[in-house]
SELODO-799241 format. One record per atom (N, C-alpha, C): residue in one letter; x, y, z. Coordinates in steps of 0.2 Angstrom, whole numbers, plus 5000, padded with zeros to 4 digits. Atoms other than C-alpha are relative to their C-alpha. Example, Ala and Ser with C-alpha at 12.3 -4.5 7.8 and 13.67 -1.06 7.14 Angstrom:
2
A500449945000;A506249785039;A500450065000;S499649944999;S506849955036;S499650055003;
END
This chain:
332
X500350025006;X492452194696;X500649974995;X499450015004;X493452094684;X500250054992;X499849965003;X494252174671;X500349964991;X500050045005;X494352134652;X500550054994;X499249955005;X495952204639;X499849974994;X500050015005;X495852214623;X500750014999;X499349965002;X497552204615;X500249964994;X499950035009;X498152184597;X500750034998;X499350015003;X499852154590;X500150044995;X500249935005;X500152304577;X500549964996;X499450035006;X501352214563;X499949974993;X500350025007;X501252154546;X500449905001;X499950065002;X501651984541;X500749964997;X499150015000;X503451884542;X500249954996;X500050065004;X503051724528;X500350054994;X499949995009;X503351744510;X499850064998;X500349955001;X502251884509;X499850045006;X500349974995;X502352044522;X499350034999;X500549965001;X500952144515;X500050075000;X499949935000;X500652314514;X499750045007;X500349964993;X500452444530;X499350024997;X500949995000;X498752504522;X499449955001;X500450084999;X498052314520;X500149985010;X500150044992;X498652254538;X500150045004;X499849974993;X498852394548;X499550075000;X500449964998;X497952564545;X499249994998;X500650015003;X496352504535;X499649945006;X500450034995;X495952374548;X499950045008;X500349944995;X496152494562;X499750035000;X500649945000;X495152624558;X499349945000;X500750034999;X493752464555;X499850005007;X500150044991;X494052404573;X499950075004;X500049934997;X494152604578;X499350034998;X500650004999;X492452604572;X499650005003;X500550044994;X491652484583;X500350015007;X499949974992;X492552544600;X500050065000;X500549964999;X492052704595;X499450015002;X500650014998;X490552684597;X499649975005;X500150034993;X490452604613;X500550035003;X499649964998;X491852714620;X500549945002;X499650054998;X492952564622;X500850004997;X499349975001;X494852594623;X500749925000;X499650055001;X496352464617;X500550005004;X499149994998;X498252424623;X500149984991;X499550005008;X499052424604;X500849995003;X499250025001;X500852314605;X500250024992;X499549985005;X502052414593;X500349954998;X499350005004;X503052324582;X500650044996;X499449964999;X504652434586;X500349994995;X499450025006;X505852334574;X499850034995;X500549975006;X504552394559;X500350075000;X500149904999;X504752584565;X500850005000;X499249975001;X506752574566;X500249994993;X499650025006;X506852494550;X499750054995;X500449945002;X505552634543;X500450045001;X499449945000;X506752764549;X500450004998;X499250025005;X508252694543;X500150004991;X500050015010;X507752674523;X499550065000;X500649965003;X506352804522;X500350064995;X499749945001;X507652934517;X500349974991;X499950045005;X508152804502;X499349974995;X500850025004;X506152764497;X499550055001;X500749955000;X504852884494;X499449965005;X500550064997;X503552734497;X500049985010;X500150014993;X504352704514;X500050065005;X500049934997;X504252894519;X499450005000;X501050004999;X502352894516;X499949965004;X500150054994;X502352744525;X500050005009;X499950004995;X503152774538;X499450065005;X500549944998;X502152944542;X499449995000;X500850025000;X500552854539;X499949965007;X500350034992;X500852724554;X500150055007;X500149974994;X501452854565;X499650055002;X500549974998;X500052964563;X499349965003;X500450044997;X498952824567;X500349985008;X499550004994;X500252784583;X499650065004;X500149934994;X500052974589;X499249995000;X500550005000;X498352964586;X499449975003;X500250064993;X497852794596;X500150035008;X499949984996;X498852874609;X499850065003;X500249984996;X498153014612;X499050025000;X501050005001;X496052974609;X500149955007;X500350084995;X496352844626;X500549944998;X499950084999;X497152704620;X500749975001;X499249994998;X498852624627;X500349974993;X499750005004;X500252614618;X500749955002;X499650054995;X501552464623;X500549994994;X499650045004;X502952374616;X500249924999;X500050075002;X503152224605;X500750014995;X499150005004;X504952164599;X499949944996;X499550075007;X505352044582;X500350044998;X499649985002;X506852064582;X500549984996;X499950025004;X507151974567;X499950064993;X500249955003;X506852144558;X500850064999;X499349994997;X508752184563;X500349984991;X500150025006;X508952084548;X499950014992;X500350015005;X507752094536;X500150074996;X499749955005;X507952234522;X499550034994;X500849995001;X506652304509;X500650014994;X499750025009;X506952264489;X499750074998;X500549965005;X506052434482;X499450005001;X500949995001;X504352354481;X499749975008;X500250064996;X504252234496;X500350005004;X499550034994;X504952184513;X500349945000;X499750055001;X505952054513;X500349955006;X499850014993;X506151954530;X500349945001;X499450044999;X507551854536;X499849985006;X500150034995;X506851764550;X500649975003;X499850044994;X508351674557;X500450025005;X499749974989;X508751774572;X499450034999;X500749985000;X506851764575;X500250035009;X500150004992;X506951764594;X500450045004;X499849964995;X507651904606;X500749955002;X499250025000;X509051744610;X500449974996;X499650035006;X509751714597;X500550074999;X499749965000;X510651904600;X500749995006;X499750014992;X512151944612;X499550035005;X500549994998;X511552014626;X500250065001;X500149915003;X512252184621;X499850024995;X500349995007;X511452174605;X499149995005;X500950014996;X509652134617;X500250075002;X500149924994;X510252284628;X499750054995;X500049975006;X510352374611;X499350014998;X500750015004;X508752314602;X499550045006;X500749994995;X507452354620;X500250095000;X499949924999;X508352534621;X499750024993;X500349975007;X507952584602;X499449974999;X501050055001;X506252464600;X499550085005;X500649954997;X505552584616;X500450074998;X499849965000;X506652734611;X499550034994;X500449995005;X505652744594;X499050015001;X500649974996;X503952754604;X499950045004;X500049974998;X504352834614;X500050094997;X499749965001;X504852974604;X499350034996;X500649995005;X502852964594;X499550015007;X500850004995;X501752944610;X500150055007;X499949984993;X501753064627;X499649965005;X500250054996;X501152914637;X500649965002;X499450014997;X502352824646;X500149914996;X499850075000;X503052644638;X500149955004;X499850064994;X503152504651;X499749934999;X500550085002;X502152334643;X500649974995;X499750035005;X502952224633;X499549924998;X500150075002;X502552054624;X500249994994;X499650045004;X503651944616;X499749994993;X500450045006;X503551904598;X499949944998;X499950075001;X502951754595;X500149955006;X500150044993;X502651724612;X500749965003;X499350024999;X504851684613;X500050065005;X500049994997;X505051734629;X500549975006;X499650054995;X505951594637;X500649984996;X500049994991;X507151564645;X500250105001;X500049914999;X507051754652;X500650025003;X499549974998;X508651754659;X500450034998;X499749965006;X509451824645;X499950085001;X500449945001;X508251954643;X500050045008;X500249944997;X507852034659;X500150065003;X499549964997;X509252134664;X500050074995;X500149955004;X508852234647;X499350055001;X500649954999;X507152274652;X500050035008;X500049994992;X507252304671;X500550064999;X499749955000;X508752424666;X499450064996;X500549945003;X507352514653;X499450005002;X500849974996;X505952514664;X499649954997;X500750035004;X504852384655;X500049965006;X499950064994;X504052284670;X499249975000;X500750035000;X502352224664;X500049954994;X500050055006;X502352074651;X499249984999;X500750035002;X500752004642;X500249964997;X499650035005;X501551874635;X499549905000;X500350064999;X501051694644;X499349984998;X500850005000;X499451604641;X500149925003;X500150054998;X498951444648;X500249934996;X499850075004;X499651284643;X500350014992;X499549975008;X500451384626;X500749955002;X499350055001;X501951264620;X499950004992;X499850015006;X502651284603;X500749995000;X499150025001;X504451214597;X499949994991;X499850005007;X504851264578;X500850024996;X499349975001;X506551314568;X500050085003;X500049944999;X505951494573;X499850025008;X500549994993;X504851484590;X500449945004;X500050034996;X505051424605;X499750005004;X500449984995;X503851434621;X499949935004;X500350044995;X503351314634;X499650025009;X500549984996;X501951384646;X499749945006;X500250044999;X501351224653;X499850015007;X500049984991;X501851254672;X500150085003;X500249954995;X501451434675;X499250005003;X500750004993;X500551484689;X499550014998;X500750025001;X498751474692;X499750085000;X500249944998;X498551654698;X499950074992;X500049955005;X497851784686;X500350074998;X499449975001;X499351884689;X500250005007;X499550004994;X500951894699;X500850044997;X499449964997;X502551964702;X500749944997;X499650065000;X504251854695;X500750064999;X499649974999;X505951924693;X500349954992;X499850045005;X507151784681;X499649964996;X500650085002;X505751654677;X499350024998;X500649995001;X504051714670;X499549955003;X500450034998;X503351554676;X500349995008;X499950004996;X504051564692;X499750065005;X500549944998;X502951684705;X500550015005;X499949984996;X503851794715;X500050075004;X500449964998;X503051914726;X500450075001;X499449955002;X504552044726;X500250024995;X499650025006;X505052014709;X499650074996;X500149935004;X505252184698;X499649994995;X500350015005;X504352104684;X499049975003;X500750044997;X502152064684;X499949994994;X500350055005;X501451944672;X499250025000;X500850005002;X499651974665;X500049964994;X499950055006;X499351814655;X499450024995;X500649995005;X498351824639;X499449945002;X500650024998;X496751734643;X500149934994;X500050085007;X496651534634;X499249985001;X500450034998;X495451414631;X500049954996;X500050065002;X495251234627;X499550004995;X500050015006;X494951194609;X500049924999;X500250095004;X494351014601;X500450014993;X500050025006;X495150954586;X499650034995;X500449975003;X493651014579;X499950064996;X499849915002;X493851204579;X500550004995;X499350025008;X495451174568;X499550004994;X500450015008;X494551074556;X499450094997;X500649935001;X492951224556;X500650064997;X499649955000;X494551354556;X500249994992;X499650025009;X495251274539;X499550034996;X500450005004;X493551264531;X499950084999;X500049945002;X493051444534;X500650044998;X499449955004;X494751504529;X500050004991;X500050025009;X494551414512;X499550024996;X500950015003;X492651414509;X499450075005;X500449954997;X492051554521;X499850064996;X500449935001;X491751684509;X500450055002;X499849944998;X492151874511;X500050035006;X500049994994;X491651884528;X500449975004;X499550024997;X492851764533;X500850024999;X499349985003;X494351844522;X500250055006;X499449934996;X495751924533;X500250054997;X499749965005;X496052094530;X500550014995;X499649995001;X497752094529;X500449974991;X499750035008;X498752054511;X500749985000;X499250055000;X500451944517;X499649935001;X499850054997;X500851784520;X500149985009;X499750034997;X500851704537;X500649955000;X499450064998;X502451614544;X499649955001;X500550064998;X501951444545;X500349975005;X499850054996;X502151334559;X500449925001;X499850075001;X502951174562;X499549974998;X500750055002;X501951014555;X499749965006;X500050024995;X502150944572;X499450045004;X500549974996;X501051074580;X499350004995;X500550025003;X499951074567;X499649935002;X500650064999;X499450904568;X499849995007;X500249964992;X499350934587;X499150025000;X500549955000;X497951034584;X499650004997;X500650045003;X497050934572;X500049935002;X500450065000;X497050774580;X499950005009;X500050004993;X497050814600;X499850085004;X500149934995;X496350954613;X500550055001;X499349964996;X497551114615;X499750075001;X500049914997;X497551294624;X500050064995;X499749955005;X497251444610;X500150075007;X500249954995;X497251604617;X499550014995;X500749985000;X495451704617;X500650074996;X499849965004;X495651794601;X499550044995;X500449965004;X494851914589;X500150004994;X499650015008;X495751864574;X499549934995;X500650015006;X494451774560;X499649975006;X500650054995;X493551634567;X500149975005;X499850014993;X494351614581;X499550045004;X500349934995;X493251764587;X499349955002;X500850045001;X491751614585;X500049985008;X500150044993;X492351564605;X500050045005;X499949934996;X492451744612;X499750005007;X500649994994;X490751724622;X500349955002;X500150064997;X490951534628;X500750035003;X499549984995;X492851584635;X499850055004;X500449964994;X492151734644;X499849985005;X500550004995;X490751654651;X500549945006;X499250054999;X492351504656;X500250055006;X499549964997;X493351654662;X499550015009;X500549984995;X491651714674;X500249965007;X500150054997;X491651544682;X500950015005;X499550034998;X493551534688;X500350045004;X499649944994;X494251634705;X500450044998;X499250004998;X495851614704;X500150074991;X499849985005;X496051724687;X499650084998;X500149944997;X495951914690;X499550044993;X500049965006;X496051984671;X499849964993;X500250045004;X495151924654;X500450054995;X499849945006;X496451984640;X500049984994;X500150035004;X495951974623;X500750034996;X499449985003;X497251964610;X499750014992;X500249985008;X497252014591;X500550044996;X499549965007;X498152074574;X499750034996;X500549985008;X497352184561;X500049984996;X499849995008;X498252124548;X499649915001;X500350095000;X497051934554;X499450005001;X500750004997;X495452014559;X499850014992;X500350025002;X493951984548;X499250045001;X500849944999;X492152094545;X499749925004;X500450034996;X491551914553;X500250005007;X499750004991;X492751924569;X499750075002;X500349944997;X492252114571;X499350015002;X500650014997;X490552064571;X499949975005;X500150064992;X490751934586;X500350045007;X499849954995;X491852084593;X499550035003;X500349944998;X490552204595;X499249975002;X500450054996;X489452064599;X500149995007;X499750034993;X490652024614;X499950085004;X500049944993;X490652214621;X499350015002;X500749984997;X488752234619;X499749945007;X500250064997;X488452074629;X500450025007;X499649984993;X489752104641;X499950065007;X500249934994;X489652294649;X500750044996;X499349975003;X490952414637;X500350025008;X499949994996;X491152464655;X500849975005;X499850054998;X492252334659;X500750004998;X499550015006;X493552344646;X500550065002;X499749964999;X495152434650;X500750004998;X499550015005;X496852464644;X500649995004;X499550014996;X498552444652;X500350065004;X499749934994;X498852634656;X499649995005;X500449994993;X497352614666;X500349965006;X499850034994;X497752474675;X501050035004;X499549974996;X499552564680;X499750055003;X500249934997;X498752724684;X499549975007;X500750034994;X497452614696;X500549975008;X499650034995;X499052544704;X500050025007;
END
């Protein structure tokens, strides 16, 4: 039977405006913790680690970040131990970044994992999984890139193969962005709905300590863009994302990209994206070669209308279906 992941990015917002942990992070979970309640349906939740050490480090200087921080880790320990996995995700642009009194304040320009040495990488993956590990009695081994900066990997892997990280969620199908912040080029990974690679993500090697489970894509029109703008603008309250920052914005280059020519998103559950949840599935059904259907999502993006196409997608499907990253290690 194929197999379908739910997995959502746990972080606040790294534009102009982060937002607050109760707007993007606990208030939307417990929404989405509603609706897999009640179909027993269990997630993988990517930590954003950098978050949790910069939490620990000023809490003892801020009241607000002492509530704070006690607030996501009861929700942490909480996910982790009702079922749901508990993995790690690295921006480690957070290194950085620093907190005014009222607000976070983020210094994106050492967005990307290489933009460190590679004792400072070695540094960041031990403390990023030290700090979960330290909230959840499940084992940490998943990772996915922030911002999908992952390449090139040979910087990186010597940090995670020393700390046991050997499962990525990272790739998706024909994914390519290039901005002052991002970098990614997915174009020529393999066709296989997971493999084995060692230095190269896109390169497949049947030995290799590291295994890829790519996020699941799907071909998009011009069109969907355009629809995306409209209901972000004009959709109304059921279109509004919960969360309360700012997105970083992307280059213009990829933007116009993607309003004027076909490209790859990944299958997501974030606003109106969630509108192609069913038609990629039934996509997914059709195609051999591709083992795992993995949905991706952020709290601080989802939308009472994307929840509603969510819980449309588990009734239609089989909650049955749906599994988490521990499971599939435990199945190994």
């Amino acid at each position: 039977m194929k197999k379908i992941f739910l997995t959502l990015d746990y972080e606040l917002f790294f534009g102009g405006k982060s937002g607050t942990a109760n707007s993007c992070l606990i208030e939307p979970v417990e929404k989405l913790l509603d609706i897999l309640n009640r179909y027993g349906v269990k997630a993988t939740f990517f930590i954003d680690s950098g978050y949790l050490v910069r939490l620990q480090a000023l809490k003892g200087e801020y009241k607000v970040l002492e509530q704070e921080y006690q607030d996501i880790v009861n929700q942490i320990e909480y996910l982790d131990k009702t079922g749901h996995s508990i993995q790690l995700h690295i921006h480690p642009h957070w290194e950085d970044s620093t907190f005014n009194g009222e607000e976070w304040v983020m210094d994106t320009s050492r967005y990307r994992l290489h933009d460190f040495s590679k004792k400072e990488i070695d540094s960041i993956v031990y403390r990023y999984k030290k700090v979960l590990s330290d909230i959840v009695q499940n084992e940490i081994f998943a990772h996915r890139a922030g911002g999908w900066c992952i390449q090139p990997f040979e910087p990186l892997f010597r940090a995670f193969k020393k700390h046991n990280i050997w499962l990525d969620s990272t790739l998706f199908k024909n994914g390519k962005n290039s901005s002052e912040t991002h970098y990614f080029n997915f174009e020529n990974m393999p066709k296989n709905g997971e493999w084995n690679f060692e230095s190269d993500p896109l390169k497949e090697e049947p030995k290799g300590f590291f295994r890829e489970i790519p996020i699941s894509a799907y071909r998009l029109s011009p069109l969907f863009f355009w629809k995306l703008a409209f209901f972000k603008k004009f959709g109304g309250a059921e279109h509004k994302g919960f969360g309360d920052g700012v997105a970083a914005g992307g280059s213009k280059f990829d933007k116009l990209r993607m309003l004027s020519r076909f490209t790859h998103s990944v299958v997501s559950i974030d606003g109106y994206k969630a509108s192609f949840l069913q038609k990629a599935y039934s996509a997914f059904l059709n195609r051999l070669d591709e083992k795992h259907f993995v949905v991706i999502g952020h709290p601080k993006s989802m939308s009472d209308y994307s929840l509603k196409e969510l819980e449309k997608f588990i009734i239609n499907s089989g909650r049955e279906k749906f599994k988490t990253f521990k499971v599939f290690k435990n199945e190994l």
